[in-house]
N, C-alpha and C positions, 0 to 999 in steps of 0.2 A: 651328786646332789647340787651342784655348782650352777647346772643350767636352771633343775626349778626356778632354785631360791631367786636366779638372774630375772627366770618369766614373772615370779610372784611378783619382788619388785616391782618389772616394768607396767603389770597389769596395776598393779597398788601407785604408782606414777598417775598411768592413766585415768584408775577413778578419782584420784585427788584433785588432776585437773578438770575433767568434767565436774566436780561438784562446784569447784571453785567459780568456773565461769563455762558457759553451755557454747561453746564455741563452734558444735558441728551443725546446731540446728542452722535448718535454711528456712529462708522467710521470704514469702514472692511479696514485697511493698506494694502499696497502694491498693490494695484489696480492702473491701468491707460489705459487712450483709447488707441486705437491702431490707427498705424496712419489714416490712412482708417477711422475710427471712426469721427476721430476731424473736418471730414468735413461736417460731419451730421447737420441737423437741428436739431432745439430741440424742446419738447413737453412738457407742462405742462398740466396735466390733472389732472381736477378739479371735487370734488363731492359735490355739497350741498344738503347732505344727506336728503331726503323728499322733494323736493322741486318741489310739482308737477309742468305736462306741463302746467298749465294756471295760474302759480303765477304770472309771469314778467309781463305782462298782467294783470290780475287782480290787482295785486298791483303797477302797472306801475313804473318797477326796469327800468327809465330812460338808465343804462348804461351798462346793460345786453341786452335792444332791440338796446340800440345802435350798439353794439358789433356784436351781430347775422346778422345784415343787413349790416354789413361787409365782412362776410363770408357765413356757412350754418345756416340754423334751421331749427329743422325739426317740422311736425307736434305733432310728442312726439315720446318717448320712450319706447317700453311697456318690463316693467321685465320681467325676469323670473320668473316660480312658485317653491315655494312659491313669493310674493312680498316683500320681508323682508333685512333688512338690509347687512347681512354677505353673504347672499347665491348670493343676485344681486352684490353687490361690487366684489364677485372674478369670475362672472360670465363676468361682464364686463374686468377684466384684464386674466383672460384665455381663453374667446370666449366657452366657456362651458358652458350647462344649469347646475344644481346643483346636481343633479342626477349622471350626468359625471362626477364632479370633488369633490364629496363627502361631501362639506359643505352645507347640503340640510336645514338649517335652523340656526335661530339664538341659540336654542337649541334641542338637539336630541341625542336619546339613539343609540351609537352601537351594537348592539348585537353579532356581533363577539367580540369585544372588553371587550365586558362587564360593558361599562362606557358611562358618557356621556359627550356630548361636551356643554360645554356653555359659551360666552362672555364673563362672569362675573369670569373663573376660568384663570386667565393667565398661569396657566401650560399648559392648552391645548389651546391659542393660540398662544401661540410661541413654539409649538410642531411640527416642520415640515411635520411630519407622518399620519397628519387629513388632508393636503391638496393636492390633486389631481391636475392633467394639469400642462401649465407650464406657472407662470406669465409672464407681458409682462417685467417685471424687471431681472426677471432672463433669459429670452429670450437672452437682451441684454448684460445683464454680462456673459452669455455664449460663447456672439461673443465679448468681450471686448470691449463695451459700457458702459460707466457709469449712473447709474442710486440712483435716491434718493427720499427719500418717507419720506412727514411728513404727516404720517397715512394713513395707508388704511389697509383692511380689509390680513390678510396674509403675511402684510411686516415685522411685527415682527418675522415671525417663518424663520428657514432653510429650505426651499422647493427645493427639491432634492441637498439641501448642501448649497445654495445659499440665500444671505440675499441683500439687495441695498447695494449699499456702503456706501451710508449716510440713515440714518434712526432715527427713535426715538419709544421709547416704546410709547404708547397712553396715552395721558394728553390732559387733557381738560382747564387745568389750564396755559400753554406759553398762551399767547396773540396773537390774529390776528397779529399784528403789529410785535411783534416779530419773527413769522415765514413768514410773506412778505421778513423781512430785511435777513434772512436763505436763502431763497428762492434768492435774487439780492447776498448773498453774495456763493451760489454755482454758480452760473452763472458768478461770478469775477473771477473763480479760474482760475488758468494758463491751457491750452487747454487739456491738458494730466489727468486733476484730475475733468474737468469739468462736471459733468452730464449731458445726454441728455435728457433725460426720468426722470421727476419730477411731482413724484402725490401729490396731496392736498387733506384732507378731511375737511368739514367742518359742526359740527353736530347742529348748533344752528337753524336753519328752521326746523328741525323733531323735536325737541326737543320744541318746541313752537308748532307745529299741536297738536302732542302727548298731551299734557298737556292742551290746550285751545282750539283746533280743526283748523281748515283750514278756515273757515271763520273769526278768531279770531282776536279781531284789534291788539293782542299779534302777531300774526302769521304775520300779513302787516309787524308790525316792526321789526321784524326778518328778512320776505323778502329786507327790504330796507335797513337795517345794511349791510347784504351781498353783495347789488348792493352795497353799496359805497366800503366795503372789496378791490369787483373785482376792482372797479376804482383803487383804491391806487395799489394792487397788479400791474395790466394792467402799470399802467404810471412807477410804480420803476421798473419794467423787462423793459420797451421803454430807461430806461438807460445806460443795459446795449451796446444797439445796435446791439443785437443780432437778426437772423432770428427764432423768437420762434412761435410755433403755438400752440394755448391753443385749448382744447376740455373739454365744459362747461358744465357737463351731473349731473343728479341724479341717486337714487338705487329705488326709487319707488314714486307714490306720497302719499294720505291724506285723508281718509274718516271720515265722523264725522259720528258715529257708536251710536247704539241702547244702550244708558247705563240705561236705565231702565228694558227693560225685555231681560238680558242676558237668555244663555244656561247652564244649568247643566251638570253635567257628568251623560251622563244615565243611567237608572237602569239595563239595561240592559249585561251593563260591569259589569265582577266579577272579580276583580283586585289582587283575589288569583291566576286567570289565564292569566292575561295580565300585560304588561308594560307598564304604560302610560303616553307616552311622549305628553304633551301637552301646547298647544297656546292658544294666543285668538281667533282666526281664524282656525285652522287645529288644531287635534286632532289623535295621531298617537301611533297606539296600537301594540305590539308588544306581539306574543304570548309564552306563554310556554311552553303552549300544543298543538302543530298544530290543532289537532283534535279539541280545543274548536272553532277555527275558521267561520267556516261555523255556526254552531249555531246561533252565537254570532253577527253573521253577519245579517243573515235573520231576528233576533229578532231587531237587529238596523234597517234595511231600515223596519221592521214593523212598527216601534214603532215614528220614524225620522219627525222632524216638525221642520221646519224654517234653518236645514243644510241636507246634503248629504251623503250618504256614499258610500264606495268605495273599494272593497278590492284591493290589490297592482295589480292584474289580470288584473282588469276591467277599471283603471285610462284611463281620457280622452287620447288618445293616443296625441294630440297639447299640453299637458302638459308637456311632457317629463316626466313624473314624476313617472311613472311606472315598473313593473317588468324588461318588456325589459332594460329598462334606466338605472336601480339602479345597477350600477358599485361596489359600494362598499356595496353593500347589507343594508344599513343604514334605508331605508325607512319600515313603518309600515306596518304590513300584514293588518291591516283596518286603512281607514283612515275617518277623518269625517270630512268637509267645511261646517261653516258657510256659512249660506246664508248672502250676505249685506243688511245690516248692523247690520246682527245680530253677537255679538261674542259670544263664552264659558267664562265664568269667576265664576272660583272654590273658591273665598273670598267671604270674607262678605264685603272688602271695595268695593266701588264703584270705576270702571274702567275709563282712562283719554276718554276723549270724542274722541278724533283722533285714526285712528291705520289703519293699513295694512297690508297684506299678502294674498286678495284675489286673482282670477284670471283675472287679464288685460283685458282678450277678454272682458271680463261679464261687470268689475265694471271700468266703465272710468276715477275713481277718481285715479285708480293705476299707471295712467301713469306718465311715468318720462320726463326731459327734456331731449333734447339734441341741443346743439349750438357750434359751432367752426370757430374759425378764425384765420387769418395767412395767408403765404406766400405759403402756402401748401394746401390751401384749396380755390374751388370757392368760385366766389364773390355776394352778392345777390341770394343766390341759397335758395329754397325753396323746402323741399323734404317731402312725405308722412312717418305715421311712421313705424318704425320700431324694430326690438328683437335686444335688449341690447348686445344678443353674435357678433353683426356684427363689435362691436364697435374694438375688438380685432386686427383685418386683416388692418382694417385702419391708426392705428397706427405703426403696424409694418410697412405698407406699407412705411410713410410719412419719419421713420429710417431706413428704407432699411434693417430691421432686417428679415432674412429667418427663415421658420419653415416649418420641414416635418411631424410632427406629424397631428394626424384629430383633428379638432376643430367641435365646431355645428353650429357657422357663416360661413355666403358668405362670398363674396369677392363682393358682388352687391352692397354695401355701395361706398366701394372704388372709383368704377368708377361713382356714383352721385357724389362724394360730392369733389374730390382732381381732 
């Protein structure tokens, strides 16, 4: 019992000092909107990380359906591929599939580079040079909008120079509570310092599939902590009498997956000839010797049972996720998909029952939410679903933010849903 009581403490340390004085926000100085700006609505846009489309519903999150039959909901959201956390979150704030803007996974080897990228190294996610397109944050700090982000996937690094003006490094440890009162107290500020564009991330719904699965009576009470979050968040922004419009989406949804007879790495890979970047769900080989390629390949779709393989060539062209696609050369010359519910897992421990990253079209458990309401959005609307990059154009639309750059969203959201 010794260690809890030690975490509780040091956790009950830590929110004492965050309430007392906000010491981790970062603040880029000398910014302010332009006049033009201060007349903008505002946007908070919210992620509850895994939260697939039939939680609200299935665990009846009273004031999440409330909220959606105020404005839109759609029938879901389907990710991008992979289905993974890091590649769908900046897929949704650039309107990019991940292949475009180069964060093709939550880890993965560059081979120009010579390195790899992974979550879990903070040097490379607040390295601005791994991240491609142009967020919807630094969109609008380009047209002198203000913009503030407590977490998302990209807001920590300088992406082509530009950070929010208010931000935080990622901590799981501030309190809901404490960034609701962040959240009303950038919305107090005087018109010139105030943010319009405010993202949320919120990772306790994944983190409960992940670990207990999606049916899990762990997973309901994760879903319904969050429905009450949004209540309290919803009523303190009605504070401050602002026109704010929130857009209430996920990064993927929740499969409870095969954890008794995983995949191997197969024999047929010789990993004195490959790099092998790999998942539970995809498996992404990089070669060192072109020429071993083709071998290595026919010897896998020979040998292949219960996943797929693919070389960069031959990817389903509705994936985006192929040769033509891969902008920054990052993707595997073979790649290998589980079949659902089957994963790869290279340990001896046994793998959490929930996970994700297959492909949308296939596995319906991948799909995401999306909901939004506001003074900027229809009322009662009901729309079929659709790809995560549309979500992009809709928000710029709503801040009157321009961009001439190409995106891989329409604009066919826009005119259903505002």
């Amino acid at each position: 019992m010794k260690p809890f009581i030690t975490l509780i403490c040091c956790l009950f340390v830590q929110v004492q000092a965050f309430a007392q004085a906000d010491t981790l926000q970062r603040v880029i100085t000398g910014r302010y909107n332009s006049a033009s700006q201060q007349e903008k609505p505002y946007v908070i846009l919210i992620s509850a990380d895994g939260f697939r489309y039939d939680y609200a519903d299935k665990y009846q999150a009273k004031k999440l359906i409330a909220l959606r039959e105020q404005g839109v909901q759609a029938e879901s959201m389907l990710p991008a591929f992979p289905s993974k956390t890091f590649p769908n979150h900046y897929s949704i704030v650039t309107g990019l599939y991940p292949a475009s803007h180069g964060l093709i996974n939550n880890y993965f080897y560059d081979p120009k580079r010579q390195e790899y990228y992974t979550v879990r190294d903070r040097s490379k996610v607040e390295d601005g040079s791994w991240y491609g397109g142009t967020p919807l944050w630094v969109l609008a700090e380009q047209q002198q909008m203000l913009s503030a982000s407590f977490f998302w996937v990209g807001s920590e690094a300088p992406i082509q120079g530009v950070l929010p003006t208010y931000h935080y490094q990622y901590s799981e440890v501030i309190p809901v509570e404490s960034r609701i009162k962040t959240v009303v107290d950038w919305l107090n500020l005087p018109e010139e310092r105030r943010p319009h564009l405010i993202t949320i991330y919120l990772p306790a719904v994944d983190h409960a599939g992940h670990r207990y699965g999606p049916e899990a009576p762990e997973t309901r009470q994760a879903v319904l902590e969050l429905d009450e979050q949004i209540r309290q968040l919803t009523e303190a922004v009605a504070t401050t009498g602002l026109p704010v419009n929130y857009v209430f989406l996920s990064d993927h949804g929740m499969l409870h997956i095969d954890t008794e007879n995983t995949l191997s790495l197969p024999a047929a890979i010789d990993t004195s000839k490959f790099i092998v970047s790999s998942g539970d769900v995809m498996v992404e080989l990089h070669a060192k010797d072109k020429s071993a390629i083709r071998s290595t390949y026919k010897q896998l779709k020979k040998d292949a049972e219960d996943y797929k393989v693919y070389r960069k060539r031959n990817m389903p062209r509705y994936l985006h996720y192929g040769r033509k696609d891969d902008k920054y050369c990052r993707i595997g010359d073979i790649l290998l998909l589980a079949d659902a519910p089957k994963v790869f897992h290279f340990s001896a421990r046994k793998p959490s029952p929930g996970t994700h990253g297959y492909d949308a079209t296939e596995v319906k458990e991948m799909h995401a939410t999306f909901y939004a309401w506001g003074p900027a959005f229809r009322k009662g609307r009901k729309i079929p679903s659709f790809e995560s990059v549309d979500v992009y154009p809709v928000i710029a639309e709503i801040l009157g933010l321009r961009y001439g750059h190409k995106i891989d969203g329409s604009r066919k959201l826009v005119k259903e849903v505002l």
